[in-house]
C-alpha positions, -999 to +999 in steps of 0.1 A: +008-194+105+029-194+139+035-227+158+012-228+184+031-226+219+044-262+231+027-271+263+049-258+299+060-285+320+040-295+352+057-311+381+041-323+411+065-322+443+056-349+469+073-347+499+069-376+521+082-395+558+110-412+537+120-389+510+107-365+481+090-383+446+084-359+415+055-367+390+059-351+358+034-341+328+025-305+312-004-286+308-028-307+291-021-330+322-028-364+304+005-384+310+024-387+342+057-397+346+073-405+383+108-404+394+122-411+428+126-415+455+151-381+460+164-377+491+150-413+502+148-419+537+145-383+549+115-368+558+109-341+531+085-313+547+086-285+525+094-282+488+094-258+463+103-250+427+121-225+414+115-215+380+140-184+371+169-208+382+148-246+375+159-257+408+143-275+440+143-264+474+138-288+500+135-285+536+142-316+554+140-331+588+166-336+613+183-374+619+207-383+645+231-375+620+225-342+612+198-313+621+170-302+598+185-282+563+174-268+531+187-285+501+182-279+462+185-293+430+192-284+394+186-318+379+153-327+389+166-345+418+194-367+409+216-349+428+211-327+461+237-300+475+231-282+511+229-243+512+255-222+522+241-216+561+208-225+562+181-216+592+195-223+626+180-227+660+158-198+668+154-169+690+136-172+722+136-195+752+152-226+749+142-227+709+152-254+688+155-260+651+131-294+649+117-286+611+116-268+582+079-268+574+075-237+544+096-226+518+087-199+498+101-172+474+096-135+481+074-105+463+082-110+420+102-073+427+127-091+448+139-119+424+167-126+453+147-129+482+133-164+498+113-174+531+113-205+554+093-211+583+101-235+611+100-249+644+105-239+668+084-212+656+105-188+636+109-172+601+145-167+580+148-149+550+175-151+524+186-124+507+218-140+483+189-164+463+188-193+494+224-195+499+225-180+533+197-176+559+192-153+588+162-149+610+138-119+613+143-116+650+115-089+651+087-121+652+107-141+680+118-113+701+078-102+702+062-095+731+038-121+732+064-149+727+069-160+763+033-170+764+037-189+730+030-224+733+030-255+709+001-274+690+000-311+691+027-310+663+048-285+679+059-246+681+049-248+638+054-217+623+034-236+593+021-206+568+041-180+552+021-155+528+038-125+505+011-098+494+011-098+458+009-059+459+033-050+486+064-065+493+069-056+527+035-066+541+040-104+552+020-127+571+025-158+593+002-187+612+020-206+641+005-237+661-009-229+684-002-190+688-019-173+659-015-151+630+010-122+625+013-095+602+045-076+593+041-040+576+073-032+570+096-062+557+094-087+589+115-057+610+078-054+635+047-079+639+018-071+650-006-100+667-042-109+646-062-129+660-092-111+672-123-128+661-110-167+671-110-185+705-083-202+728-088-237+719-069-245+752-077-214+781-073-244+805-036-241+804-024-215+777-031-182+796-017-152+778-038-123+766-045-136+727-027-163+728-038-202+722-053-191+684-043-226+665-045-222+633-039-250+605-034-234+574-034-196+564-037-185+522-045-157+507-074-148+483-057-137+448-085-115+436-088-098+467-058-079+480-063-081+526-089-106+522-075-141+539-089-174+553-077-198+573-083-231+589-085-231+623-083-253+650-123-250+651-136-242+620-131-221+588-125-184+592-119-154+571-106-119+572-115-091+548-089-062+567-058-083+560-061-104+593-069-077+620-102-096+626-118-127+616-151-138+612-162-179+606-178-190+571-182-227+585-218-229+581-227-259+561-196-279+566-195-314+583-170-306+607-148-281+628-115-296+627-090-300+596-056-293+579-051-288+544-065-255+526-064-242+490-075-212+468-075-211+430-065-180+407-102-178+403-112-179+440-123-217+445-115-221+481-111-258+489-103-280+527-107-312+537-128-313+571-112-343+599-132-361+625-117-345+653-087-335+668-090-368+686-092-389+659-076-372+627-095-393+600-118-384+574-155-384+586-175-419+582-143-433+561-154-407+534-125-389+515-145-359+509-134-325+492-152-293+499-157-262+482-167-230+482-173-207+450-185-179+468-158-174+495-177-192+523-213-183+515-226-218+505-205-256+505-202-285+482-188-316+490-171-331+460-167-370+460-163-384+420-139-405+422-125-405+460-132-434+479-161-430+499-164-463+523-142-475+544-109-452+540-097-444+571-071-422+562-059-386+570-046-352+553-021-333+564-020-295+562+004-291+533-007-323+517-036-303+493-023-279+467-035-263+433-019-254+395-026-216+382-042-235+350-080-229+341-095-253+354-076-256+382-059-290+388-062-300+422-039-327+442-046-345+475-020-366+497-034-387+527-017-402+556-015-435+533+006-424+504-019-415+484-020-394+455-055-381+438-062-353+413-088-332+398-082-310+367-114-300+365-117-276+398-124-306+422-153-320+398-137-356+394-109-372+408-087-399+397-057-416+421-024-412+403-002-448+404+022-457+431+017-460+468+037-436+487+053-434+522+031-410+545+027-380+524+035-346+546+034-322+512+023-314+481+035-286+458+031-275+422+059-266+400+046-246+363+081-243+345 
């Protein structure tokens, strides 16, 4: 008989305030094995791996040393080399180059072609594997981007979604502006927010604008069909974002970060207080999901601390493995690490006590 298949290597990518820690296992997801910290001292935003060249790409913050840059890795992180030109400031008005907040690859029928989203709100795409980065001027030359103005956090340009059955149709989220979608590569962007409110028409006046979203994902079963989580409450879009309609009924609260969907079509968030006091409700790390794309809730609590945990989750810090069941892992504000890898039924905290963690990303090799 054939040898069964060994199990593929898992690694968890936690990037945190002062640096980037890896966990590592496999499939079956029983042993974990941390190295780090890479990159210590920098504040690791983004990070993802790359599995047809096993590297890392990092995007890291700025210092007083030097500005915000993508980095990568072949060795797991022992060693770290810059890209060739990596984003620079961007277009518009007086736009800086603060972050480098998403990093993603392209469509599978461009092996070549990568995505990074920053702030001040813009996107660059590399065509030469990440080596060299230029921006897709069409979204910061828009019409609309005079009246753009920044979230709490800043001009974010957060989310950066690839359709899996088109590779020219793109979409983006930015704080607090809105969603775009791109038809034709990231060359023209068309503005889709109808269907959400201006969380601020005190002082953010332009037609459409003030739509703060969170977190923006796509539904894998579902080609057009989107959610997000918004600045007041959890929407979604079946006509690839040119309108929205909210599914928040039965959660706790309107306000949150962190958003995930499974292959199978488990969405998950993590509803906050407030967006004046960015802590889980009642000191309750609770997990919600929905199996039926917003029709019905369930909060999800085995195993999470549910008195007195004061913590936060920031929108990249939630993220999910393609396995069946899913493995879900959670970040807070504490340097926390939990995981499910049973679709969110229990939960366990990994070891170690991390600096403030900012993201969370799976790597399947």
């Amino acid at each position: 008989m054939p040898s069964a298949r060994p199990p593929r290597p898992l690694t968890l990518l936690i990037g945190t305030a002062k640096g980037a820690f890896f966990y590592h296992t496999d499939e079956r997801r029983e042993h974990w094995q941390l190295t780090g910290p890479h990159l210590g001292g920098t504040a690791v935003y983004s990070l993802c791996g790359d599995s047809r060249n096993s590297r890392i790409l990092a995007g890291t913050g700025g210092n007083f040393m030097a500005g915000p840059l993508i980095s990568t890795s072949t060795d797991l992180g022992a060693s770290w080399r810059p890209v060739g030109r990596g984003p620079a400031d961007p277009s518009g008005p007086e736009a800086k180059l603060k972050h480098i907040w998403q990093i993603v690859p392209g469509h599978p029928s461009q092996p070549g072609t990568w995505y990074a989203g920053v702030d001040d709100a813009g996107l660059f795409v590399s065509r030469d594997d990440g080596q060299t980065w230029s921006e897709l001027a069409g979204l910061t030359t828009h019409a609309t981007r005079p009246d753009w103005v920044p979230g709490f956090g800043g001009l974010c340009l957060h989310s950066v979604l690839v359709d899996p059955t088109n590779p020219l149709r793109l979409w983006v989220a930015i704080s607090a502006v809105g969603v775009f979608r791109s038809d034709d590569g990231g060359d023209s962007w068309k503005l889709c927010n109808t269907g959400l409110r201006n969380v601020a028409p005190e002082f953010i006046k332009g037609e459409g604008m003030g739509r703060c979203v969170h977190k923006l994902v796509l539904d894998p079963e579902r080609p057009g069909m989107l959610y997000q989580q918004f600045h007041g409450g959890v929407f979604k879009s079946t006509d690839a974002g040119d309108t929205w309609s909210s599914i928040s009924a039965g959660l706790p609260h309107d306000f949150g970060f962190p958003m995930v969907m499974t292959r199978r079509g488990d969405l998950f968030i993590v509803p906050l207080l407030a967006d004046t006091n960015r802590v889980v409700p009642d000191g309750a790390l609770k997990v919600w999901r929905t199996r039926d794309r917003g029709a019905t809730w369930q909060p999800l609590t085995n195993g999470l601390p549910q008195k007195e945990h004061f913590v936060g989750v920031l929108r990249d810090a939630l993220a999910c493995d393609p396995l069946d069941p899913a493995g879900l892992y959670l970040g807070t504000t504490m340097g926390e690490l939990f995981c499910s890898i049973d679709d969110g039924d229990h939960w366990r905290r990994l070891p170690a006590q991390f600096p403030r963690i900012t993201s969370v990303k799976v790597w399947t090799r």
